[in-house]
C-alpha positions as CSV (number, residue, x, y, z in Angstrom):
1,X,-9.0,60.1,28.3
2,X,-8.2,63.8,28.9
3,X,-8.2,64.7,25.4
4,X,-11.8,63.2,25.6
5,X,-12.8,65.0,29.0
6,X,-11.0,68.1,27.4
7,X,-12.9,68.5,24.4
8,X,-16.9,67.5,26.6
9,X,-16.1,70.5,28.5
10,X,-15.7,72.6,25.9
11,X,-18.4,71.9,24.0
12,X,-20.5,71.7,27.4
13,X,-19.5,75.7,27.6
14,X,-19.9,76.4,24.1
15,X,-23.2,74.8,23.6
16,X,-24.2,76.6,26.8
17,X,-23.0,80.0,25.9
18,X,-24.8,79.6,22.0
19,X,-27.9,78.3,23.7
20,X,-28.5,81.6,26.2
21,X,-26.4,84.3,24.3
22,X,-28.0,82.9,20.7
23,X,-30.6,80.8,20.3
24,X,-32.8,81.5,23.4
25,X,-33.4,85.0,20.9
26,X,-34.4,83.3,18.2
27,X,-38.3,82.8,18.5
28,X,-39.7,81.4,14.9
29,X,-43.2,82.9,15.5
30,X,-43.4,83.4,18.7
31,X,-43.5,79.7,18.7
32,X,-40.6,77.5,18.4
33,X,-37.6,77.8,20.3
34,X,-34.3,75.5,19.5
35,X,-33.2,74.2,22.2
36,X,-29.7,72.8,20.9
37,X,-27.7,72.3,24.5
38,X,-28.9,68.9,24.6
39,X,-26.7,67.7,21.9
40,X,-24.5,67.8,24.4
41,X,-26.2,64.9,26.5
42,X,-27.4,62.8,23.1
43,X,-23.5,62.7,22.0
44,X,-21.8,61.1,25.3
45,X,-20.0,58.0,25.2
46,X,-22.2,55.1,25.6
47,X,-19.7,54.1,28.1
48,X,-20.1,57.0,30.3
49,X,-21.0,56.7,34.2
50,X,-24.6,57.5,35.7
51,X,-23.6,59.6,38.1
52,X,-21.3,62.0,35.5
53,X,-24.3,61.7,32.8
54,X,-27.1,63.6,35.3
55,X,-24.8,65.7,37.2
56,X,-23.6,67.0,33.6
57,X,-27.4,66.6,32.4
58,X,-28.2,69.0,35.7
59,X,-25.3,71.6,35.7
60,X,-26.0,72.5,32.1
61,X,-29.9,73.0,32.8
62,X,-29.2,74.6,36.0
63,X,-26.6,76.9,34.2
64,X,-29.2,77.7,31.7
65,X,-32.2,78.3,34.5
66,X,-29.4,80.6,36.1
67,X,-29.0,82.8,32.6
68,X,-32.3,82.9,31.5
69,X,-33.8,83.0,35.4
70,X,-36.2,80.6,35.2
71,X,-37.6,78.0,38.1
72,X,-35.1,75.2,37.4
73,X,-37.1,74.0,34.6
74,X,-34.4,73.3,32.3
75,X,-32.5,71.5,34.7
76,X,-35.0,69.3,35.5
77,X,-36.3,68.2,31.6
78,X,-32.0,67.8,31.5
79,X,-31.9,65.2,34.4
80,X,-34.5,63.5,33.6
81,X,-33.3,62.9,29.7
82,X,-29.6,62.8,31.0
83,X,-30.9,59.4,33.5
84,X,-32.6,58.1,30.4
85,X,-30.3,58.6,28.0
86,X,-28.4,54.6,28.0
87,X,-31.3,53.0,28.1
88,X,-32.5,54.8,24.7
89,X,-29.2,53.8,23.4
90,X,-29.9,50.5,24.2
91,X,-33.1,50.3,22.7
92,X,-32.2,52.0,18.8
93,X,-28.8,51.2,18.7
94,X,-27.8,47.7,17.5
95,X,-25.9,45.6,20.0
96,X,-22.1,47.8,19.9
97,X,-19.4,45.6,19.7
98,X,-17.3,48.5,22.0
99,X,-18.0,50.6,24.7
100,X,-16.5,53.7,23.5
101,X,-19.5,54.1,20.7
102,X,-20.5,57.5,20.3
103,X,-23.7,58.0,18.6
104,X,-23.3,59.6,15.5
105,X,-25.3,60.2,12.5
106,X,-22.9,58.2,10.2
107,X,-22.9,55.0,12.5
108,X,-26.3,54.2,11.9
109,X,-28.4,57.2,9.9
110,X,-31.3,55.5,11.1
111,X,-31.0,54.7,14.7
112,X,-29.5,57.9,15.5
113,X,-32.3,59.8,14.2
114,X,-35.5,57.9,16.0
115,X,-32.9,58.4,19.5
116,X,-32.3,62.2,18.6
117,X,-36.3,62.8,18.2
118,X,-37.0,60.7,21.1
119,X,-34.4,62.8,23.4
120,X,-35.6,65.7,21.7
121,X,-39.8,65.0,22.3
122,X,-38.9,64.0,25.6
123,X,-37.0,67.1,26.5
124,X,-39.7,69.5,25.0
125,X,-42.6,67.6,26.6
126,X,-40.9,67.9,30.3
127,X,-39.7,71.3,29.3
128,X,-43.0,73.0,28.4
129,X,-45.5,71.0,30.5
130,X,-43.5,72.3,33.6
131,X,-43.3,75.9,32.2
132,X,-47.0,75.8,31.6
133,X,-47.8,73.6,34.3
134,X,-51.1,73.2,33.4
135,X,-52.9,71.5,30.7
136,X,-55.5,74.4,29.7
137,X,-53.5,75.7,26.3
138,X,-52.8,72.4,25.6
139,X,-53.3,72.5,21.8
140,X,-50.8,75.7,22.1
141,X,-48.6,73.5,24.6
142,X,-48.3,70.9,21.8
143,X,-47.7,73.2,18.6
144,X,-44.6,74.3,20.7
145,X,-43.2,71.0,21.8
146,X,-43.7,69.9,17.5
147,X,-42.0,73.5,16.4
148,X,-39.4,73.5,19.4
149,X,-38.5,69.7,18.4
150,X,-38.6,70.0,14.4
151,X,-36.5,73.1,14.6
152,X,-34.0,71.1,17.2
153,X,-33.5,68.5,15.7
154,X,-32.7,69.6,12.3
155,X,-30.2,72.0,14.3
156,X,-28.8,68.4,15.9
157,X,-28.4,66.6,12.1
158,X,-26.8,70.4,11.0
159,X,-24.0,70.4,13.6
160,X,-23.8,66.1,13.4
161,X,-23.1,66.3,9.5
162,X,-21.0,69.4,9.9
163,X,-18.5,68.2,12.4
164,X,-18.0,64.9,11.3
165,X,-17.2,66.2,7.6
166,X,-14.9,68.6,9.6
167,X,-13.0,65.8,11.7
168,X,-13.1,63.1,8.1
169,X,-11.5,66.1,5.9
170,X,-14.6,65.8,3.4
């Protein structure tokens, strides 16, 4: 259980620090951002508790609002995805026959990639409709959320293949 805490705060820092010291530079035509810190939240224990899913969910967007110094929009498109993140699990994972489960792109390919690009249209959605707060660029509003979430999510599969061939030795 420490080993497990140990190694979820680590990669809550490192995904933090590569999200505002990296990516958040990385603009692909002025349009699409990745947004990868939520790997963080889509790769917890299905067994983890409510309470410790939001509050993480909430500290990492609030960490990133406090580095980038915006409103506490990140934090609040991370709570919200943080609170419905079993539920999701529920829903595209088959019935798990132990709580531990991790979702992982080699349990179920398929089931891990309609829950990554729900997270991942979620997030985006609540992300730019509260930085725009308005729905007047709404075509423009959209053609971010799509760029934003293609480029995340093959970000997510990249770093999901590449650290479970590291753990398996392949």
């Amino acid at each position: 259980m420490k080993i497990t805490l140990l190694r979820e705060i680590v990669w809550f820092v490192v995904l933090i620090l590569l999200q505002t010291l990296v990516l958040n530079r990385i603009s692909v035509f002025g349009i699409a951002i990745p947004v990868l810190y939520i790997y963080f939240l889509i790769k917890l224990p299905k067994n983890r508790n409510l309470f410790y899913v939001v509050i993480s969910g909430f500290l990492m967007g609030l960490i990133i609002d406090i580095f980038l110094n915006t409103p506490g929009i990140n934090a609040a498109a991370t709570t919200i995805i943080a609170t419905l993140r079993k539920p999701l699990i529920d829903i595209f994972f088959s019935k798990v026959e132990y709580e531990d489960f991790v979702p992982s792109i080699y349990t179920e390919t398929g089931a891990f990639l309609r829950y990554s690009v729900v997270m991942v249209l979620l997030h985006q959605t609540m992300l730019f409709f509260i930085e725009s707060f308005t729905f007047f660029n709404l075509t423009s509003t959209l053609i971010r959320i799509g760029a934003s979430s293609v480029l995340t999510l093959i970000l997510i599969v990249a770093l999901d293949s590449l650290i479970y061939r590291r753990i398996s030795g392949i």
